[in-house]
C-alpha positions in Angstrom: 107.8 130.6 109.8 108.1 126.5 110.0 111.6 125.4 108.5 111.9 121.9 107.4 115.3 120.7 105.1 112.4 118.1 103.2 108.9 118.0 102.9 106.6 115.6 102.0 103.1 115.5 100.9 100.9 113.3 101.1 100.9 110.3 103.8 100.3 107.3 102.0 102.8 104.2 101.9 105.1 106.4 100.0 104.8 109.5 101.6 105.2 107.5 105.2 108.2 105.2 104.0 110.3 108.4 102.8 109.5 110.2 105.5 110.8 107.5 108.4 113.8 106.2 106.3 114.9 110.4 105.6 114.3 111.0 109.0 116.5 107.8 110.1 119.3 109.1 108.5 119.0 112.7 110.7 117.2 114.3 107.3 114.8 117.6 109.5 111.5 115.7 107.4 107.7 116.7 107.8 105.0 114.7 106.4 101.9 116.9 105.5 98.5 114.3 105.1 95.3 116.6 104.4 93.4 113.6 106.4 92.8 113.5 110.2 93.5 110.0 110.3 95.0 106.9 107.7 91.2 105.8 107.6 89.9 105.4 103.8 88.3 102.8 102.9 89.2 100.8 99.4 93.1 101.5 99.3 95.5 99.1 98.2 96.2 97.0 101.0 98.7 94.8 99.4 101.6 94.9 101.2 104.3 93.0 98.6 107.9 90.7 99.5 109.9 94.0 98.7 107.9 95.7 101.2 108.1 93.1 103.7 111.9 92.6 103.6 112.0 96.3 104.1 110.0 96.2 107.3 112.5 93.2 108.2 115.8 95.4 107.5 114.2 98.5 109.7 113.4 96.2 112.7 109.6 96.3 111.8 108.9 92.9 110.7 108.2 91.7 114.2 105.6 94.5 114.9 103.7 94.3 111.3 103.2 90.6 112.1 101.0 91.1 114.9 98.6 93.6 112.7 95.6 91.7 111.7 96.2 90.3 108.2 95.9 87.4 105.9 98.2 85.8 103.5 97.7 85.3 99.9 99.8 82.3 98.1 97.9 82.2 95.3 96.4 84.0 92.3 93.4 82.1 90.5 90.9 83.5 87.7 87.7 81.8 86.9 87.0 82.3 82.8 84.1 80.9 81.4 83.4 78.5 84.5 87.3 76.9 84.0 89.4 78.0 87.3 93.9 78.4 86.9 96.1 79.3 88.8 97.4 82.8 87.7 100.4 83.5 89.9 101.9 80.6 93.0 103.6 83.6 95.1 105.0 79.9 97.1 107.4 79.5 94.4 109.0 82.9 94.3 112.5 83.1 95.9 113.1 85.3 99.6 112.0 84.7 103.0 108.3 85.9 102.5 106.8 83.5 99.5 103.1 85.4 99.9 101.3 88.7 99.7 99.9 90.4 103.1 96.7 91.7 103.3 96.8 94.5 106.0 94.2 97.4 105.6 96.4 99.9 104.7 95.7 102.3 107.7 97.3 99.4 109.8 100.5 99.6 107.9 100.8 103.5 107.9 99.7 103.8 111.6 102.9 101.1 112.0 105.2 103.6 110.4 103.8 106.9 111.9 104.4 105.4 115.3 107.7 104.0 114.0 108.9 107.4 112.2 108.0 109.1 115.2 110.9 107.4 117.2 113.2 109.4 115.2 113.5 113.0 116.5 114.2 114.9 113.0 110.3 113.7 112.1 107.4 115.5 111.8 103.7 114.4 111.2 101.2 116.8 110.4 97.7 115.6 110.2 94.8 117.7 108.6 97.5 119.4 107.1 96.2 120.4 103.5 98.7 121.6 101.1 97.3 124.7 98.9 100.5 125.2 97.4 104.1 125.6 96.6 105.7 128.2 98.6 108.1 130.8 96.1 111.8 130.4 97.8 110.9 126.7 98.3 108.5 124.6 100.3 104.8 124.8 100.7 101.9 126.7 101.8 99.1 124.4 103.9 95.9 125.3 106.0 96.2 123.3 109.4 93.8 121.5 110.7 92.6 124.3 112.9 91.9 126.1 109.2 94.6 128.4 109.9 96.8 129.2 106.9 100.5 128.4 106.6 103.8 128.7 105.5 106.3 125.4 105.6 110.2 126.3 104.1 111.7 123.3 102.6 115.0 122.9 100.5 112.9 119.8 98.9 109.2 119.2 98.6 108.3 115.7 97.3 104.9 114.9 96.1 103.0 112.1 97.3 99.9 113.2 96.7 98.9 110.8 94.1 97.2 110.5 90.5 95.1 113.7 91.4 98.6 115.6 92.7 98.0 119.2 93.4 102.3 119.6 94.1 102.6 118.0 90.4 100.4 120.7 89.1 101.9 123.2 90.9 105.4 122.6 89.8 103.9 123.2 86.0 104.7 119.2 85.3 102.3 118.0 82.7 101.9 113.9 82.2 100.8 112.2 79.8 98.1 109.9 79.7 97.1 106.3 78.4 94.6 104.8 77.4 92.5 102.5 79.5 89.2 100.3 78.9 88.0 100.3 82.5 87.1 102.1 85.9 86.3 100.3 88.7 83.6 99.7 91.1 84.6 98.8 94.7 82.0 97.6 97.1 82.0 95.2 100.2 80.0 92.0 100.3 80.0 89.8 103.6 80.9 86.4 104.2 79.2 83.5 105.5 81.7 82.2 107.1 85.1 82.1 107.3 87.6 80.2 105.2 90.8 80.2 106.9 94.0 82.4 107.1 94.9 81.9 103.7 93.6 85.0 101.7 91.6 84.2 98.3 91.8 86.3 95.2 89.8 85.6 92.2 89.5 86.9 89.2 86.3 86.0 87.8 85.6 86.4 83.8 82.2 85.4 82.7 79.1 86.7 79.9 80.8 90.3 79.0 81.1 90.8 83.1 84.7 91.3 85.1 85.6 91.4 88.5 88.4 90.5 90.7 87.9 89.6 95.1 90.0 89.1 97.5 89.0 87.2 100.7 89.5 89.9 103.9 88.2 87.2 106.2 84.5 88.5 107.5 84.6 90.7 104.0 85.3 90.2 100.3 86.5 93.4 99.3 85.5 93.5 95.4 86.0 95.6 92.4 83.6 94.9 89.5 84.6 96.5 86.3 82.8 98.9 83.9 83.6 99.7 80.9 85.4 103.4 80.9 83.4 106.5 81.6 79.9 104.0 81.6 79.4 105.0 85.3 76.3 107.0 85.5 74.8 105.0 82.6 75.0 102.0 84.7 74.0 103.1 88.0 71.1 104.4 86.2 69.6 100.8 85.3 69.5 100.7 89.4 71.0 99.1 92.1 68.7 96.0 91.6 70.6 95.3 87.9 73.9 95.1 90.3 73.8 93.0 92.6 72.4 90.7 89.6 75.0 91.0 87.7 77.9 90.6 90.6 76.1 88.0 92.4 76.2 86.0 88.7 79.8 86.7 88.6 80.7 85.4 91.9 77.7 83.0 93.3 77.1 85.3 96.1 73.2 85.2 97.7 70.3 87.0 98.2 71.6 87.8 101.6 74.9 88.5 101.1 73.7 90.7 98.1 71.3 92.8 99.9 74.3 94.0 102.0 74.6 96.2 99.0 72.0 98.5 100.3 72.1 101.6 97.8 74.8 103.3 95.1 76.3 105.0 98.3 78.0 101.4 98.9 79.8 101.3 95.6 82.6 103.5 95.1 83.9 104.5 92.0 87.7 104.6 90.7 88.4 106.4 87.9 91.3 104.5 86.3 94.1 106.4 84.8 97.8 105.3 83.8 99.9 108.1 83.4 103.4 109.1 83.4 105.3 112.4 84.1 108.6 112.9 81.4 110.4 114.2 84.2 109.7 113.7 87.4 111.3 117.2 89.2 111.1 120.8 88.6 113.5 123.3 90.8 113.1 122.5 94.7 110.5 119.8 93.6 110.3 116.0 93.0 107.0 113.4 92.3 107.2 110.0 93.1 104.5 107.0 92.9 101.3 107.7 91.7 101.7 111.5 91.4 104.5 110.6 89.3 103.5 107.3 87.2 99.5 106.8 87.7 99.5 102.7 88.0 95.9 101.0 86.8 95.2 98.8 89.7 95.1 95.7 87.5 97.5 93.1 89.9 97.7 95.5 92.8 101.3 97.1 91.6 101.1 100.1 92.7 101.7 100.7 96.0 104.7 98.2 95.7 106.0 100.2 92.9 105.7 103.7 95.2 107.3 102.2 98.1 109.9 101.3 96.1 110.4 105.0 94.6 110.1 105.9 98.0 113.5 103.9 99.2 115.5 104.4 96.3 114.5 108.3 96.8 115.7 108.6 100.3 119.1 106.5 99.4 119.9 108.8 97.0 118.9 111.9 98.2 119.9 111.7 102.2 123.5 113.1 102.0 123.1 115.9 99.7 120.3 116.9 101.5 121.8 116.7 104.8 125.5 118.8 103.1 123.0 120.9 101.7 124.3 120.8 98.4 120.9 119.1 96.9 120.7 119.9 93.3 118.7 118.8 90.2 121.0 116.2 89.3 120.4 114.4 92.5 116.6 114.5 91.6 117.3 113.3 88.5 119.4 110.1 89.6 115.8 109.0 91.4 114.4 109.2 88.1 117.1 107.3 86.6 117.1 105.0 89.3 113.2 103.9 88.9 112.0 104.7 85.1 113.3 101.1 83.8 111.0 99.4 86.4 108.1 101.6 86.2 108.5 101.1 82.7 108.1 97.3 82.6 105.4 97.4 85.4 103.5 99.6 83.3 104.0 97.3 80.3 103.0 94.6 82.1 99.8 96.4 83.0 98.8 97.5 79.5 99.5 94.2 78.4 97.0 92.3 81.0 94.7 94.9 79.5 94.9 94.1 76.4 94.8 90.4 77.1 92.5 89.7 80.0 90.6 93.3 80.7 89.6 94.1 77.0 88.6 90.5 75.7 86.5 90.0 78.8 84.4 93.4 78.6 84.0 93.0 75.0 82.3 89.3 76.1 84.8 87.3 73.9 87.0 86.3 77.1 85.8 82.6 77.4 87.1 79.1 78.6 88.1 78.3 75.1 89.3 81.5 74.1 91.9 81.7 77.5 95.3 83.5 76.8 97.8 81.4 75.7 100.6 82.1 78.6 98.0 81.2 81.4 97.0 77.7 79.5 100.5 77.4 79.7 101.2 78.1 83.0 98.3 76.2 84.0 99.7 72.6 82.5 103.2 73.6 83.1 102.6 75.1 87.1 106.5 75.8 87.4 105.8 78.5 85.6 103.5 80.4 87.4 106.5 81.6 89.4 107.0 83.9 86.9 103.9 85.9 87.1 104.6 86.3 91.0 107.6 87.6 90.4 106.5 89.7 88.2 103.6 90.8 90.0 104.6 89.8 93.4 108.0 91.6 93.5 108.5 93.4 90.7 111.6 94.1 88.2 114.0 95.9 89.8 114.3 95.8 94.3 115.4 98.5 96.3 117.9 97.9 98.4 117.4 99.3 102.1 119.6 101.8 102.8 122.6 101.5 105.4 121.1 104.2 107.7 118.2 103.2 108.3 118.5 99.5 109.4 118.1 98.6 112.7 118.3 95.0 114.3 120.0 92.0 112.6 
């Protein structure tokens, strides 16, 4: 039987990040990713300042710069025809004063290749967990189909809104209410605009939707009223490219891109949080702990973040092996206040942009009162890039995992 002293499913950002910084500190970790590869389209691939000073203190920054990516300084929204300036990421304090735009299977083939430098680290692709193992760890077919046993003293899920670990350790979340899901679909460009990434949040006639420039791509979600999906796509794909081409000024040609419903993918939207976050042997982190709506792109900065302050907190007892559920309750401690106020945040922007703008009563003259301010006062759309940008409460890296200067 496999022995590992953690293991960890699921190989997104957060899976990825806990894995290399356990495995830096000597911690025996094993990454289990049901995938074959870090290819899927329509991720988050926002990588946020926190992140980025991360990749600085583990001697990464260097080789993420040379991955293809783009830059975004500033958020704008278009309601009603009037354009503001949502967020000026230039004015937030630190040495990175802008989002990166990487697609995300850049950034995690970065930290595979990094995290598998350390010789205590294991990455298991096509790896599908089908459950928790009794005595601790999991049990996963391989990608040969072959069924498994992996021993863990720890299994942390990373598995995401939908987690199967979460389930399996009997943890039971509750829910929020949301107004939307999304549809994601790529449009092409005429031509290209610059490095500087564009995001805009367009608001117009009862329609929403939100691009962001990806250089020969604008990766776009358009947004539907919750649980209207198959009543929409049944007025045809025709109706669509109608409505998002009004939204955005995009033409025929760009438009017919969109050849069928196969090129829109739909997110179900779901906020969500777990009262506790570990059971026995077991803890959740990011999504699979605290579903995040993906209303200003928080969530994978908010997992990664988990992620650190989980392997800071949990390297020593796990390498004494004295790892009880106090420790996993520290991580907890440690990240509910920020989760907290992100989530606020989110269900807030809901209320104010998200809601209003379905319901067709989001117009130029009906524009929330902090962005009218922000928008004659621009000092103040530092704020909202904090807020957004890096969040309410930074990890520290920890000691044991720095490399470099």
């Amino acid at each position: 039987m496999e022995r590992t002293q953690c293991c960890v499913v699921g190989g997104g950002p957060a899976g990825m990040v806990l894995g290399l910084l356990l495995a830096r500190a000597g911690v025996e970790v094993t990454v289990l990713e049901k995938h074959e590869d870090f290819f899927r389209d329509f991720r988050g691939d926002t990588v946020h300042p926190p992140t980025l000073m991360l990749l600085d203190d583990l001697g990464l920054g260097e080789r993420f710069a040379e991955l293809p990516s783009r830059r975004l300084e500033k958020m704008r929204m278009v309601i009603g025809g009037t354009t503001i300036v949502a967020a000026d990421f230039s004015r937030i304090p630190g040495p990175h004063k802008y989002i990166a735009m990487v697609p995300q299977w850049d950034f995690l083939n970065l930290l595979a290749e990094a995290a598998a430098e350390e010789p205590t680290f294991t990455l298991r692709m096509g790896a599908e967990v089908t459950g928790l193992r009794e005595g601790g760890g999991v049990r996963y077919r391989d990608s040969d189909g072959a069924e498994r046993e992996l021993a863990a003293s720890l299994v942390v899920g990373c598995d995401g809104r939908d987690s199967l670990i979460r389930a399996e350790a009997g943890l039971v979340s509750t829910d929020y209410d949301v107004p939307m899901d999304v549809w994601w679909v790529r449009v092409p460009k005429r031509e290209d605009t610059g490095k500087e990434a564009q995001v805009f949040g367009c608001f117009a006639n009862g329609l929403a939707g939100v691009t962001m420039d990806r250089g020969d791509y604008f990766q776009t979600s358009y947004l539907i009223r919750k649980g209207q999906d198959a009543e929409r796509r049944a007025e045809g794909i025709e109706k669509f490219r109608e409505r998002i081409g009004g939204l955005f000024g995009w033409t025929d040609e760009q438009l017919n891109e969109i050849g069928g419903w196969d090129d829109v993918k739909l997110l179900k939207v779901r906020m969500s949080k777990l009262p506790h976050w570990y059971s026995g042997r077991v803890l959740c982190i990011g999504d699979a702990a605290h579903a995040m709506s993906p209303v200003g792109g928080m969530g994978v900065n908010i997992a990664v973040q988990d992620a650190v302050a989980a392997a800071r907190i949990l390297a020593a007892p796990l390498l004494r092996g004295t790892l009880t559920a106090r420790d996993l309750a520290r991580v907890q401690r440690r990240r509910s206040v920020a989760v907290s106020l992100a989530r606020k945040q989110q269900l807030g922007e809901h209320k104010m942009l998200i809601e209003p703008a379905l319901d067709g009563t989001l117009t130029a003259r009906t524009i929330p009162l902090p962005l009218r301010i922000s928008d004659r006062f621009p000092q103040l759309t530092a704020v909202a890039a904090f807020l957004g940008g890096v969040g309410p409460l930074r990890e520290k890296t920890p000691v044991f995992a720095r490399r470099g200067t």
